[in-house]
RODO-2510 file (C-alpha; in nm, 4 decimals, decimal comma):
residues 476
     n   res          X          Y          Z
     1     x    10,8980     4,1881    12,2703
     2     x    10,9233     4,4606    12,0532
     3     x    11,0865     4,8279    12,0516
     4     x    10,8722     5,1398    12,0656
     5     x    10,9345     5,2459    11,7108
     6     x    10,8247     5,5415    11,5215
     7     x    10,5268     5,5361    11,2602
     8     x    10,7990     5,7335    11,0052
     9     x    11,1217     5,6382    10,9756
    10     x    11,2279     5,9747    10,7981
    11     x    11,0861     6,1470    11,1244
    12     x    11,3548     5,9667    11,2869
    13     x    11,6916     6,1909    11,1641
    14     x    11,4753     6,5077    11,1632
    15     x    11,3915     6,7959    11,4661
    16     x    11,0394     6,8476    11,5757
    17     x    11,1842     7,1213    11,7547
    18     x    11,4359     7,3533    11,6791
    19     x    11,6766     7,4653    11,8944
    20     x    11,7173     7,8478    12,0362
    21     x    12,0473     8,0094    11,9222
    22     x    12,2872     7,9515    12,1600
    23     x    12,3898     8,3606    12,2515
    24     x    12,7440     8,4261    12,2922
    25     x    12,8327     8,2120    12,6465
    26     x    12,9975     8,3740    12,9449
    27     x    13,1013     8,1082    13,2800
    28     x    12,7163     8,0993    13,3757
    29     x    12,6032     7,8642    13,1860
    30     x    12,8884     7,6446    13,2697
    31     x    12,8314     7,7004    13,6310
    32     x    12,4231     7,6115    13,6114
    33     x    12,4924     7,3102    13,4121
    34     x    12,8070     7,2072    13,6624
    35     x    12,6256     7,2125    13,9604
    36     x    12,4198     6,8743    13,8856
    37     x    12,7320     6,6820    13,8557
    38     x    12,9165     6,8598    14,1454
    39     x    12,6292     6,7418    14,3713
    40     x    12,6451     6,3747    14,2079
    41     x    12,9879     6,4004    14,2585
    42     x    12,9739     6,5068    14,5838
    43     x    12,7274     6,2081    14,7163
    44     x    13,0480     5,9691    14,6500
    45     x    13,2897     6,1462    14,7996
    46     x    13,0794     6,2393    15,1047
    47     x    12,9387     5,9186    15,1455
    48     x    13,2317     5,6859    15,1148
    49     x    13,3706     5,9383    15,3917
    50     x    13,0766     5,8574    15,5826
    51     x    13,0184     5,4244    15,5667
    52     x    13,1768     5,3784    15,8999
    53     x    12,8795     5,6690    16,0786
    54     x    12,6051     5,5045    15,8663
    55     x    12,7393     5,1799    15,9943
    56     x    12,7280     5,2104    16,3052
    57     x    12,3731     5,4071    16,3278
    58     x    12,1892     5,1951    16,1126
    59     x    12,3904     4,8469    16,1695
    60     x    12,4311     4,7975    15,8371
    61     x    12,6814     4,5097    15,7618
    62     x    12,9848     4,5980    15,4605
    63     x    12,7660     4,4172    15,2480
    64     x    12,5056     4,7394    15,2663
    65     x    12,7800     4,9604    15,3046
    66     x    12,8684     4,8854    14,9275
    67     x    12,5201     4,8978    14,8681
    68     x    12,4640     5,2166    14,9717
    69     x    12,7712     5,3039    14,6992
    70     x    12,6171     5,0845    14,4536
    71     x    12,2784     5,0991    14,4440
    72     x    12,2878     5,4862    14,3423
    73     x    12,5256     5,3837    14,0863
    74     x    12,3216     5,0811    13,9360
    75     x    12,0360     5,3060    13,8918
    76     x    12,2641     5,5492    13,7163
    77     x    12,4464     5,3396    13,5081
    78     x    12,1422     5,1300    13,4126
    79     x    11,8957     5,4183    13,3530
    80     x    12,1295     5,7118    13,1500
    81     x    12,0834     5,5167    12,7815
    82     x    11,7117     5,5931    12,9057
    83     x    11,7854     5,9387    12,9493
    84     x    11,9970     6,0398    12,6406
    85     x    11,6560     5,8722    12,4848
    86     x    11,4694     6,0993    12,6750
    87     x    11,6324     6,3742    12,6384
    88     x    11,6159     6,3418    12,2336
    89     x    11,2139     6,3144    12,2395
    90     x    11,1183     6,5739    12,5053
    91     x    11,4346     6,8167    12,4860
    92     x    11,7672     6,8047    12,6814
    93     x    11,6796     7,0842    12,8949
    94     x    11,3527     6,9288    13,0114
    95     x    11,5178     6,6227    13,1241
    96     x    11,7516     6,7919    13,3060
    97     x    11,5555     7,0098    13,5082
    98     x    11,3640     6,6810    13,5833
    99     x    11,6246     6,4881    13,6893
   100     x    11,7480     6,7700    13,9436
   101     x    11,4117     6,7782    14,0951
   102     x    11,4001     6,4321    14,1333
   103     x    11,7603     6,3895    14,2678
   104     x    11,6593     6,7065    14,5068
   105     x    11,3526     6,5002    14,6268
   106     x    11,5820     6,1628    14,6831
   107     x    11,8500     6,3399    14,8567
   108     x    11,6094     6,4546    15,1363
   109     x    11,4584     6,0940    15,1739
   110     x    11,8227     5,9781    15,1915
   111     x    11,8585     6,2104    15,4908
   112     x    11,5661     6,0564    15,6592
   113     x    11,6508     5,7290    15,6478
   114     x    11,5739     5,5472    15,8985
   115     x    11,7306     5,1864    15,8024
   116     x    11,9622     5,0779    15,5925
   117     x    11,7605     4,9083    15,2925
   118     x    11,5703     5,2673    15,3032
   119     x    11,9247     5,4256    15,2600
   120     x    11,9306     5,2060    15,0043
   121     x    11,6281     5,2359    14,8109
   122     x    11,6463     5,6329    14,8063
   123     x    11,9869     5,5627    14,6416
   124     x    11,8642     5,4255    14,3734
   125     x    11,5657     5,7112    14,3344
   126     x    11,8885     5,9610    14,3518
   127     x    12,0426     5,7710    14,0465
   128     x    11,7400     5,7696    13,8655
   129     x    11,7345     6,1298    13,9003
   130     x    12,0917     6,1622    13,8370
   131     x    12,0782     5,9604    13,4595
   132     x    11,8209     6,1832    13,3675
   133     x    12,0348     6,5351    13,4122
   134     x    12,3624     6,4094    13,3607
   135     x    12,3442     6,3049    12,9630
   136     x    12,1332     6,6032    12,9073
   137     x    12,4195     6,8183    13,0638
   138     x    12,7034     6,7960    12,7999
   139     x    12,4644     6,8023    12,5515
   140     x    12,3667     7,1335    12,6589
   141     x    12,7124     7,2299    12,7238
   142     x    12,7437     7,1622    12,3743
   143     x    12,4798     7,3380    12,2651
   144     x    12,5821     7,6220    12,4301
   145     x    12,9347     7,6189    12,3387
   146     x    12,9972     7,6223    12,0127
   147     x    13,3749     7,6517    11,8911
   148     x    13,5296     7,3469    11,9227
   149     x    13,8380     7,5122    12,0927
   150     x    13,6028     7,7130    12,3318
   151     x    13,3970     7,4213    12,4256
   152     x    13,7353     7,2515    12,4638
   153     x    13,8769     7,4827    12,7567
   154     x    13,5185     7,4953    12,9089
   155     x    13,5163     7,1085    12,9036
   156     x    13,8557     7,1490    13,0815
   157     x    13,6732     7,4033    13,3404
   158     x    13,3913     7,1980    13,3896
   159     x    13,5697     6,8872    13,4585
   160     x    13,8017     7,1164    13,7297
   161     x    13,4885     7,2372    13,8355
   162     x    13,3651     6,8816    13,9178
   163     x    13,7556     6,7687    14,0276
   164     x    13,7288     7,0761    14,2821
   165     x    13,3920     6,9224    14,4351
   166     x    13,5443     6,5821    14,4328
   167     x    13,8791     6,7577    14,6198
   168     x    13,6866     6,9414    14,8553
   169     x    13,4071     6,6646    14,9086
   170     x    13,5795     6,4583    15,1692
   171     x    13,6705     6,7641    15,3901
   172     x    13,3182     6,9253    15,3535
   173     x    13,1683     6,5535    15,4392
   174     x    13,4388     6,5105    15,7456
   175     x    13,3283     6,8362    15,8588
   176     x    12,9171     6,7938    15,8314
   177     x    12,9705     6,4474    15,9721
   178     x    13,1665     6,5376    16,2671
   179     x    12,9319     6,8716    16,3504
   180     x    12,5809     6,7554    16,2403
   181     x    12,6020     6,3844    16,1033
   182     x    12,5923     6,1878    15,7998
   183     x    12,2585     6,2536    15,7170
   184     x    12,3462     6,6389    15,6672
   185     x    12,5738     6,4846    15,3572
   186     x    12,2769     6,4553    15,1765
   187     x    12,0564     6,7152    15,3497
   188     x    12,3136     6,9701    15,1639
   189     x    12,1979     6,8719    14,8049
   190     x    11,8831     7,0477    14,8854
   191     x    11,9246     7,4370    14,8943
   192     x    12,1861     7,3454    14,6427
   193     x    11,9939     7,2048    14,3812
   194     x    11,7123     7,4215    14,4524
   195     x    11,9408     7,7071    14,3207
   196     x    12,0767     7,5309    14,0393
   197     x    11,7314     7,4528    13,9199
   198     x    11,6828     7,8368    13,9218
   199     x    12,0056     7,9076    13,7186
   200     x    11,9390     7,5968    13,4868
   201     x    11,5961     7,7471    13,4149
   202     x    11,6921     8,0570    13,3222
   203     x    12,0488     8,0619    13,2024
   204     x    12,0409     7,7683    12,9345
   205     x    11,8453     7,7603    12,5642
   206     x    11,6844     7,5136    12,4572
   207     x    11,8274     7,2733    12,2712
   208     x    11,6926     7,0666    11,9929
   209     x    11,4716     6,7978    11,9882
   210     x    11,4878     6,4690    11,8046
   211     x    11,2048     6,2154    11,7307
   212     x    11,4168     5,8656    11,8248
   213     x    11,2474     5,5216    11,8896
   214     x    11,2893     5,4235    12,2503
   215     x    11,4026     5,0746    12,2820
   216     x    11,2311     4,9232    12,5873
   217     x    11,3468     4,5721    12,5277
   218     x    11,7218     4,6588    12,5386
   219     x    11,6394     4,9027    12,8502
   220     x    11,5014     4,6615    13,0332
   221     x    11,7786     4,3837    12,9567
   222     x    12,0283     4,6183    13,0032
   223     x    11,8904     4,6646    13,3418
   224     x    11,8675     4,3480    13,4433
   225     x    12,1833     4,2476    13,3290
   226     x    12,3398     4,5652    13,5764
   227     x    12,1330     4,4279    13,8798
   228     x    12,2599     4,1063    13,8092
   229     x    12,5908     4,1963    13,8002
   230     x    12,5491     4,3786    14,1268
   231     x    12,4211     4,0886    14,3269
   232     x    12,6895     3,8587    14,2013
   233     x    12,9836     4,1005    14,3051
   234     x    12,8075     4,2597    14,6491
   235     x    12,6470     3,9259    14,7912
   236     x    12,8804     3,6663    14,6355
   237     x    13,1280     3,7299    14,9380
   238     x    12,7809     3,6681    15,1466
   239     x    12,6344     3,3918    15,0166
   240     x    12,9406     3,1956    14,8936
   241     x    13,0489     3,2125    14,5475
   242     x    12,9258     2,8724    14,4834
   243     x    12,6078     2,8880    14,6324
   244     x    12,2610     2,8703    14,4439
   245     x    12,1259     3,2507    14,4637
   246     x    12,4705     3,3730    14,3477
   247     x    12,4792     3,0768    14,0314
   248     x    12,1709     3,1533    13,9644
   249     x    12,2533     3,4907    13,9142
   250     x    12,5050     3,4488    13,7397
   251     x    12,3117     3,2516    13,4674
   252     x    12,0376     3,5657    13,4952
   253     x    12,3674     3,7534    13,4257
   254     x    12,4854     3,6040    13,1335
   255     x    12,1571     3,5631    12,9454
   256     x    12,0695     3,9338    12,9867
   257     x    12,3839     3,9831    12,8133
   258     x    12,3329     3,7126    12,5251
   259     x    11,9906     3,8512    12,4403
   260     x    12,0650     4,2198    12,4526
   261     x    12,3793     4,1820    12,1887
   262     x    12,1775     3,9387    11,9560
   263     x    11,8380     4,2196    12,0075
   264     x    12,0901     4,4953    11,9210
   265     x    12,2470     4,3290    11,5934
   266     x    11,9532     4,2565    11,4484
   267     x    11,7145     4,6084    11,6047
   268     x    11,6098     4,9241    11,3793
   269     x    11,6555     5,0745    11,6531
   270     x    11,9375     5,0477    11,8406
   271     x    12,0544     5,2154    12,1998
   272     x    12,3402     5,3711    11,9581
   273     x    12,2931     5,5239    11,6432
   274     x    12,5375     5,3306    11,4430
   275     x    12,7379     5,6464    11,2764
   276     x    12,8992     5,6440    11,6573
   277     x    13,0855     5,3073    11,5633
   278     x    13,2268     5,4616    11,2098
   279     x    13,5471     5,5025    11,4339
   280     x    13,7488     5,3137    11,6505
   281     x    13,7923     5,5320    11,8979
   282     x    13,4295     5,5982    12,0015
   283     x    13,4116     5,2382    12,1368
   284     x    13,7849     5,2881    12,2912
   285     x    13,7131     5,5990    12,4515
   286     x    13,3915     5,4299    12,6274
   287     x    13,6454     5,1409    12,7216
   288     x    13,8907     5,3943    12,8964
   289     x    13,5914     5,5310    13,0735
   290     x    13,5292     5,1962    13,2127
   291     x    13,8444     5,1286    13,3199
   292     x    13,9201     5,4695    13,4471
   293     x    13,6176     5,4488    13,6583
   294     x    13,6542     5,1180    13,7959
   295     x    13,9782     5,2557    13,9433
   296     x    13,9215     5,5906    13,9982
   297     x    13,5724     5,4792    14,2269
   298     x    13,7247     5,1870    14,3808
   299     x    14,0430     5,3293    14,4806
   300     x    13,8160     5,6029    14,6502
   301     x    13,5989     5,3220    14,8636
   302     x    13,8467     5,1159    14,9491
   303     x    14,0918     5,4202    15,0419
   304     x    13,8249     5,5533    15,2846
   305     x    13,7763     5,2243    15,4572
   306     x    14,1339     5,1771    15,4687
   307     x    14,1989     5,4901    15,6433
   308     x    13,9438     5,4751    15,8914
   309     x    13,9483     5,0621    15,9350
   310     x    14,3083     5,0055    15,8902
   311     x    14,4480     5,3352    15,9830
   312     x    14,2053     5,4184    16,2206
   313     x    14,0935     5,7654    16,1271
   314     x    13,7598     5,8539    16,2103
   315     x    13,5643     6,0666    15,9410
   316     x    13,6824     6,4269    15,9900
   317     x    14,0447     6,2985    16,0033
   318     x    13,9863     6,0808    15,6665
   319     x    13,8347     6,4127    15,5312
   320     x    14,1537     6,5935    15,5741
   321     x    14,3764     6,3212    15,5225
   322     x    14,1888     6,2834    15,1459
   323     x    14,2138     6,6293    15,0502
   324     x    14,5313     6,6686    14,9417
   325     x    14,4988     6,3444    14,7080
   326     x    14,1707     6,4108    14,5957
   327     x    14,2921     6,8627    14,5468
   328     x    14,5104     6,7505    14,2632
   329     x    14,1849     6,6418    14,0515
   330     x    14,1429     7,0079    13,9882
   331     x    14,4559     7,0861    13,8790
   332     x    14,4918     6,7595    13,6342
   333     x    14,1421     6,8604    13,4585
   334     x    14,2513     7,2380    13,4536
   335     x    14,5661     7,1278    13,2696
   336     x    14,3987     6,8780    13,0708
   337     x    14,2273     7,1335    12,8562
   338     x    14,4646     7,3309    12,7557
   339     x    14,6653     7,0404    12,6490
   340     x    14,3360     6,9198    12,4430
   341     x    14,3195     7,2401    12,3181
   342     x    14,6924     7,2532    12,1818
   343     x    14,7676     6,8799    12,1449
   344     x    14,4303     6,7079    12,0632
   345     x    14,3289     6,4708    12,3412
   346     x    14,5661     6,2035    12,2983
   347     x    14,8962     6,4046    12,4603
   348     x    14,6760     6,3814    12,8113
   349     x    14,5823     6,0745    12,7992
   350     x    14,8811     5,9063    12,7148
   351     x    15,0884     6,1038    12,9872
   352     x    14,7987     6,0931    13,2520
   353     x    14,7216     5,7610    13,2227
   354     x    15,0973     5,6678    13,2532
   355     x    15,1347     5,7993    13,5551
   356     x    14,8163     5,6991    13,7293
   357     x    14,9450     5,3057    13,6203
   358     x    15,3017     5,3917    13,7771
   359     x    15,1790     5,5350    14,0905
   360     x    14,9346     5,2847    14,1863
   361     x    15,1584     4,9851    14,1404
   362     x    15,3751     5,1706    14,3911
   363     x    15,0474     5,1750    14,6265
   364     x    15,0667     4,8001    14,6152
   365     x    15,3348     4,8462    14,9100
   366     x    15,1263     5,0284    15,1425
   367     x    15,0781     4,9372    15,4799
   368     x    14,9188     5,0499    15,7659
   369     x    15,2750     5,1310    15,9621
   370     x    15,3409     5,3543    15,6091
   371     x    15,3996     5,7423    15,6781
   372     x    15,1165     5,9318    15,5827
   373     x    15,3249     6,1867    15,3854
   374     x    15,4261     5,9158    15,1524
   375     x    15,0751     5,7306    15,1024
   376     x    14,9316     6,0936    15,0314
   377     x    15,2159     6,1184    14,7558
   378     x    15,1454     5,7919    14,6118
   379     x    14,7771     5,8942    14,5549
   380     x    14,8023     6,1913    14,4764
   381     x    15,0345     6,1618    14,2093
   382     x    14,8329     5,9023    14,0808
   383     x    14,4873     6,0859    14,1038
   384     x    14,7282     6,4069    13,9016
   385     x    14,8002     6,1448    13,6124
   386     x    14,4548     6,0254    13,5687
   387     x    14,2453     6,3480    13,6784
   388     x    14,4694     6,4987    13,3407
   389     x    14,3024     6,2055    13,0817
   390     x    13,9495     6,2362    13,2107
   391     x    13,8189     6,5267    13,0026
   392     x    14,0457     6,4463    12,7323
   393     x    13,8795     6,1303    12,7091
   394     x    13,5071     6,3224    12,7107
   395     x    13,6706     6,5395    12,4513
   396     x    13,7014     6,2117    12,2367
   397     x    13,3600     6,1185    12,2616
   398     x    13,2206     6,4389    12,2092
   399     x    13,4369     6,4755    11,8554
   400     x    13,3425     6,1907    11,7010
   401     x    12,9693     6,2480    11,8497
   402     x    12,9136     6,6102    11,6857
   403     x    12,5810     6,7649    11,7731
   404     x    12,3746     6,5730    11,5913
   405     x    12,4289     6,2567    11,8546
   406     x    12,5554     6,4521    12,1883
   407     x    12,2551     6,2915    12,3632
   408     x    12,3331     5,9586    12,2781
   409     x    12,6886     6,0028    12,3130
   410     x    12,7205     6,1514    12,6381
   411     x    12,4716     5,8646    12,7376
   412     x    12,6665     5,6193    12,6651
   413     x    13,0265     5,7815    12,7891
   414     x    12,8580     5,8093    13,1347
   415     x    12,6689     5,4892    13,1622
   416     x    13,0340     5,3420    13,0600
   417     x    13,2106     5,5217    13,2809
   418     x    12,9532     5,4513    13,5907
   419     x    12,9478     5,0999    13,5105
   420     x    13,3242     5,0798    13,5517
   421     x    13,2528     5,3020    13,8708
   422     x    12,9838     5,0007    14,0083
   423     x    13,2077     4,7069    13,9438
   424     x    13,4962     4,8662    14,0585
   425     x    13,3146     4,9315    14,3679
   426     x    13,1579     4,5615    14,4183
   427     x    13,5271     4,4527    14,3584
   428     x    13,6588     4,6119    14,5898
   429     x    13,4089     4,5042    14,8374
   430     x    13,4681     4,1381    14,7242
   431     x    13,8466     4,2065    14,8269
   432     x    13,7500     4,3644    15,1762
   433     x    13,5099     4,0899    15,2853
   434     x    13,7043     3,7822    15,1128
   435     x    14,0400     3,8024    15,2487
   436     x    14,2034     3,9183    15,5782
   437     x    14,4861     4,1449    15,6927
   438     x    14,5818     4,4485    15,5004
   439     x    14,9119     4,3059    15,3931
   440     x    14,7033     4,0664    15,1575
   441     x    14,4080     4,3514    15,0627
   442     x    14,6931     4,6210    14,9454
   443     x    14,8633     4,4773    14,6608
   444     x    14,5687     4,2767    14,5506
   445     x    14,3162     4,6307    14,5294
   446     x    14,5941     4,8412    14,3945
   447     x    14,7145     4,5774    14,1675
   448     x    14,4325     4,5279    14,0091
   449     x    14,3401     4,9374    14,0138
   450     x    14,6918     4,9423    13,8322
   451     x    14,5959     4,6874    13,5605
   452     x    14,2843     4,8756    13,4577
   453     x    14,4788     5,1580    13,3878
   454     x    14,7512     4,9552    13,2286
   455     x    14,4439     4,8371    12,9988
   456     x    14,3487     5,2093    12,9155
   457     x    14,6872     5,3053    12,8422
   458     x    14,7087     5,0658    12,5671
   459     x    14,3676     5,1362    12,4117
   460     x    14,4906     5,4871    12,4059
   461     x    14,8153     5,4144    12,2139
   462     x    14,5863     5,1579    11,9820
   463     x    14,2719     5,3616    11,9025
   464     x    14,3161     5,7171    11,9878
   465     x    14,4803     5,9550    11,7574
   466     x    14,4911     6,2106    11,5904
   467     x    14,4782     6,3206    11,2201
   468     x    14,7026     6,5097    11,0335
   469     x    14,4471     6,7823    10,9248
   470     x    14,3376     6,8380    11,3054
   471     x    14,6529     6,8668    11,3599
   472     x    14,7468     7,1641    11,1498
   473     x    14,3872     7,3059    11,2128
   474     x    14,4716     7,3461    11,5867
   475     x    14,8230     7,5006    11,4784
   476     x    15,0237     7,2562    11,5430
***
């Protein structure tokens, strides 16, 4: 099979449409482009809050449970190459008003669920809609945004923005859970993307557009590889880890992966433009998205069940016994800009991801007998560490990007980052259904949360710097 390629290769590098000059930006902007992710953000915070509800009115087994996570992020993950593709051809600001309606639409069949595989399949229609507006996003931040030290700090504000949501997202879902029910966790997307459609459509310029080949083959490999991933992970704890389905997904697995490296070595047209790889740290930066993710999105799942299964909390109580460790998000991407915009990114993410590899090593001791005072430090001052190298880490990516491949870029950083986010997920539900007794489940999760960032850490001190000319450019 071959790519979609275009007729002209010279059309390729070249604009069919230019872009409107960006006017001088005020907070709006950054507040109509935020609200997309807040809400994405939001349906994981809310929902993980929520499993046990959904459980119990649907009778969906933990295996569904982690579908429910899951399936909204394999769509995401699988479909937001797809998007930054998109978003070249047809212009970033059409694909992201598309992919807010459609995320709008999926949130209210989420809410009317009335089994769990329905759950389910809205999910992945909400991740669909989520891959096409969330690529298109920073590259209209960038767009709008120009300075590099101005688009800095507002890349600091916008990730607070989103670490707020993600602070305040357990307490919001505790609270709609306990007063209306879990459906009215997704029944809130709906007035509020409705007005952040309004505010996207008339607040942000259009951006440019670039003719770029769409490569279906690697699409649709890359998807299958994802799904196969998925069903090893999720259903291996099911089926038995040596059983048929999950071998023979496995094999599925593994030749997805085969033929979309050899199809992307030897493709004109690759998912990535290859000027991205000129530089180390593009590829490491997408690495410590991964990793960050698979932590950051497993430590949340796991922590929610382990309040409410192991602790006993029901959902308003995990609400309010989350916010304080999620609250410090806000403050770590606040600070992280500021640093970015003094330091260069790698200050942050050294320091941050230091501390988020300290800290949850210590979680390996938890227990359910621990004080909640101390297992709301623990977390917290791990979520501080990390929530400081998360924008630092966009910051990367968006550097060595430049305007002419923000679509692609962002892409890629996100699909990275929410493929970390699914396995670490899936892993975590491998732990909870494999083995027994908390005392077991503790230090192998936060062990292996602590490793990833561990792996980050060093990837950071390998590939991430910063050069001498930056350096004195930013004052330094």
């Amino acid at each position: 099979m071959s790519s979609v390629q275009c007729s002209n290769p010279a059309v390729a590098a070249a604009p069919v449409v230019p872009a409107v000059p960006a006017p001088r930006a005020g907070l709006l902007p950054l507040v109509a482009l935020a609200i997309g992710f807040i809400m994405a953000m939001l349906d994981v915070t809310v929902v993980n809050v929520g499993l046990s509800n959904i459980s119990d009115s649907l009778a969906a087994p933990l295996s569904t449970l982690v579908w429910i996570v899951d399936g909204y992020t394999l769509t995401f993950a699988a479909m937001l190459m797809v998007g930054g593709a998109l978003a070249d051809r047809f212009g970033a600001k059409r694909l992201y008003l598309t992919g807010l309606f459609l995320f709008v639409v999926a949130s209210l069949l989420c809410g009317a669920a009335p089994s769990g595989p329905f759950l389910v399949a809205a999910r992945l229609l909400q991740g669909l809609g989520a891959a096409f507006f969330m690529p298109s996003s920073l590259s209209l931040l960038t767009h709008v945004y120009e300075d590099d030290r101005v688009r800095a700090r507002m890349l600091g504000v916008w990730s607070a923005t989103v670490g707020l949501s993600a602070a305040v997202g357990p307490l919001l879902g505790g609270v709609l859970i306990h007063w209306l029910g879990w459906r009215s966790v997704f029944l809130i997307n709906v007035p509020v993307g409705i007005v952040g459609l309004w505010m996207a459509r008339s607040l942000i310029p259009q951006a440019a557009r670039h003719v770029r080949a769409l490569n279906l083959y690697s699409h649709v490999v890359g998807v299958v590889m994802l799904a196969g991933v998925s069903f090893v992970l999720i259903q291996g704890p099911v089926y038995g880890w040596g059983s048929a389905r999950i071998i023979a997904g496995m094999v599925v697995t593994l030749l997805a992966a085969v033929a979309l490296v050899r199809h992307e070595r030897r493709g004109i047209a690759p998912l990535l433009p290859k000027a991205l790889f000129a530089t180390p740290q593009f590829a490491a930066a997408n690495g410590i998205g991964f990793l960050i993710n698979f932590s950051v999105y497993g430590n949340l799942f796991y922590l929610a069940l382990f309040l409410q299964q192991g602790r006993g909390a029901d959902a308003l109580q995990t609400g309010l016994q989350l916010v304080p460790m999620m609250a410090v998000i806000f403050i770590g991407n606040l600070s992280s800009g500021r640093m970015s915009a003094h330091w260069g990114p790698r200050v942050p993410l050294l320091l941050g991801l230091s501390v988020g590899t300290v800290f949850t090593a210590l979680a390996m001791g938890l227990t359910p007998a621990t004080p909640y005072w101390l297992l709301a430090l623990v977390c917290a001052a791990a979520n501080l560490g990390v929530s400081t190298a998360i924008p630092a880490m966009t910051a990367v990516v968006m550097q060595v990007a430049g305007r002419a491949h923000a679509n692609s870029a962002a892409a890629a950083l996100n699909a990275n980052r929410q493929i970390g986010a699914l396995v670490g997920v899936a892993v975590m539900g491998a732990v909870l259904h494999t083995f027994e007794g908390w005392d077991v489940r503790n230090p192998l999760a936060f062990g292996m949360m602590a490793a990833a960032y561990a792996l980050a850490l060093w990837l950071v001190w390998r590939f991430v710097g910063v050069a001498k000319k930056e350096l004195a450019a930013r004052g330094a």
